[in-house]
C-alpha positions in Angstrom: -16.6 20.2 22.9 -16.3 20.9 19.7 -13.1 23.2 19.7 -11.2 20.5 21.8 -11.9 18.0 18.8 -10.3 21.1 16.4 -7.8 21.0 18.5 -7.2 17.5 18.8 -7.2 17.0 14.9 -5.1 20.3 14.9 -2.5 18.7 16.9 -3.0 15.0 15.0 -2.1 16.9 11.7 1.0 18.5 13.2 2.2 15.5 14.2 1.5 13.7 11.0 3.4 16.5 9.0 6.5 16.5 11.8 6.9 12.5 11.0 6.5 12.9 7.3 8.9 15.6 7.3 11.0 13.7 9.7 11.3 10.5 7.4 12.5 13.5 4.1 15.0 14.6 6.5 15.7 11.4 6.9 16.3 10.0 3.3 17.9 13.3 2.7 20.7 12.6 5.3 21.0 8.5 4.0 21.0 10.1 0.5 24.0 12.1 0.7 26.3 9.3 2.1 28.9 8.1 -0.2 27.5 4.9 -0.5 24.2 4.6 -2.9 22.6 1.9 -0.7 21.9 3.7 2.8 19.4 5.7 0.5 17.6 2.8 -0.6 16.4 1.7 2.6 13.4 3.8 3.2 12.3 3.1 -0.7 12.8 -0.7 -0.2 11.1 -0.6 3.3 7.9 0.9 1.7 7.8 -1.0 -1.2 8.0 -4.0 1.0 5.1 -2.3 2.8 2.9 -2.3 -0.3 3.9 -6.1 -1.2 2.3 -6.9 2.4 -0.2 -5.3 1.5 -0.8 -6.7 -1.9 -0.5 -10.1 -0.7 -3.0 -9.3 2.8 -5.6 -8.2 -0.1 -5.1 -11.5 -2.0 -5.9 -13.8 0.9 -8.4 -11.9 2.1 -10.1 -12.3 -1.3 -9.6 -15.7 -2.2 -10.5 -16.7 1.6 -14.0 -16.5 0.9 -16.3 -13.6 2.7 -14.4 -14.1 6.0 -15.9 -17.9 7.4 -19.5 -16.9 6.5 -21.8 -20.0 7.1 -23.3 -21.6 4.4 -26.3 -23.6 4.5 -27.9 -24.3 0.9 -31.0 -24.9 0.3 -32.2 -26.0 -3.5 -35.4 -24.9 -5.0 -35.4 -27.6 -7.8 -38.3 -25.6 -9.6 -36.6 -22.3 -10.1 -33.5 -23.9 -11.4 -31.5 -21.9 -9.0 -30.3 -22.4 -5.0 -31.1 -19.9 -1.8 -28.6 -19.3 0.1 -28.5 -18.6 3.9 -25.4 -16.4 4.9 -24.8 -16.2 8.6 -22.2 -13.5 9.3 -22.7 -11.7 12.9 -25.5 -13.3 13.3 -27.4 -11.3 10.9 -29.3 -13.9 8.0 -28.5 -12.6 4.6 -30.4 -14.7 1.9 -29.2 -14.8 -1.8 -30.4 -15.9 -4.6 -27.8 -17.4 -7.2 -27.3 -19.7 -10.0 -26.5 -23.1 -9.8 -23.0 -22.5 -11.2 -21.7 -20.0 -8.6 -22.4 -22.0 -6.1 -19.1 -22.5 -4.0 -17.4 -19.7 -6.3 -14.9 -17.2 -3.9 -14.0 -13.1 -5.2 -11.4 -12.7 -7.0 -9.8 -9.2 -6.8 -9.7 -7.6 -10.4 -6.5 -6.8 -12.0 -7.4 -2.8 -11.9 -8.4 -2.7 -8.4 -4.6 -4.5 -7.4 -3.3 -1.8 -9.6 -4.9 1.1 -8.2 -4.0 0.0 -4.5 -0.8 -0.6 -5.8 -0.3 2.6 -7.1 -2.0 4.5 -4.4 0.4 2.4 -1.6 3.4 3.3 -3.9 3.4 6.8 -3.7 5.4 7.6 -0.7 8.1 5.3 -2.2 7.9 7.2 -5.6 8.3 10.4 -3.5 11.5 8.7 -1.4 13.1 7.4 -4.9 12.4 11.0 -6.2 14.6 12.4 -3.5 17.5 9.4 -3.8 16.9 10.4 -7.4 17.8 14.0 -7.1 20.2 13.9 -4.2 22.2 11.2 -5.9 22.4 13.7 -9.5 24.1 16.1 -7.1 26.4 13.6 -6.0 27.7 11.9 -9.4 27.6 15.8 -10.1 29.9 16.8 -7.9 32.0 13.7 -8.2 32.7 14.5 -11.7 33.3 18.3 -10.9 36.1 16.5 -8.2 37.4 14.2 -11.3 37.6 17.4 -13.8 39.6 19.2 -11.3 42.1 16.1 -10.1 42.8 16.0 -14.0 43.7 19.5 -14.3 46.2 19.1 -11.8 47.9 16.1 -12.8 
């Protein structure tokens, strides 16, 4: 059992690194056209990616924890309020201050950034290749204008 699951992540990994060196061939081939824009697809296409991803974190933050169901119950003499969270039907009980009360998580500007960052990488990786396929182009374009001068 537990060389078929080697196996199995063997051949998961194999796959994995045929895709991703699919998608370099890939931006390799759009790169090298004489247009500059086929090799921006990829990028844009992931960077949309991490935008989807930016915003799914944002509503999933500001949404509350997910429709938990609040009932409140006020202990006047502790100056603060029990609350009863019912998520999956498992009762968690809080205790908080009277001014949090009805207050949702917000996502902290270096947690966005992070994620941001970490979703980014495999466009930084696909700009890096536009980036160095396209120096070899205006290269060789301006080896092709050196050489049409000499002639003329």
């Amino acid at each position: 059992m537990m060389v078929f699951g080697f196996v199995m992540a063997l051949v998961v990994l194999l796959v994995f690194l045929g895709i991703c060196a699919g998608i370099i061939i890939l931006q390799v081939y759009l790169c090298k056209k004489e247009s500059r824009w086929p090799g921006l697809i990829m990028p844009l296409l992931t960077f949309g990616f991490s935008l989807l991803i930016l915003f799914s974190m944002a509503v999933f933050s500001f949404s509350g924890n997910y429709h938990i169901h609040v009932q409140q119950v006020f202990d006047i003499d502790a100056g603060s309020a029990v609350l009863h969270l019912d998520e999956r039907d498992a009762v968690v009980n809080h205790l908080i201050d009277y001014g949090q009360i009805g207050q949702t998580r917000i996502t902290s500007a270096p947690r966005i950034m992070f994620v941001m960052f970490m979703v980014n990488i495999p466009t930084l990786i696909l700009l890096a290749i536009y980036a160095g396929c396209r120096t070899g182009h205006r290269r060789q374009r301006a080896l092709d204008l050196m050489s049409l001068q000499d002639l003329g």
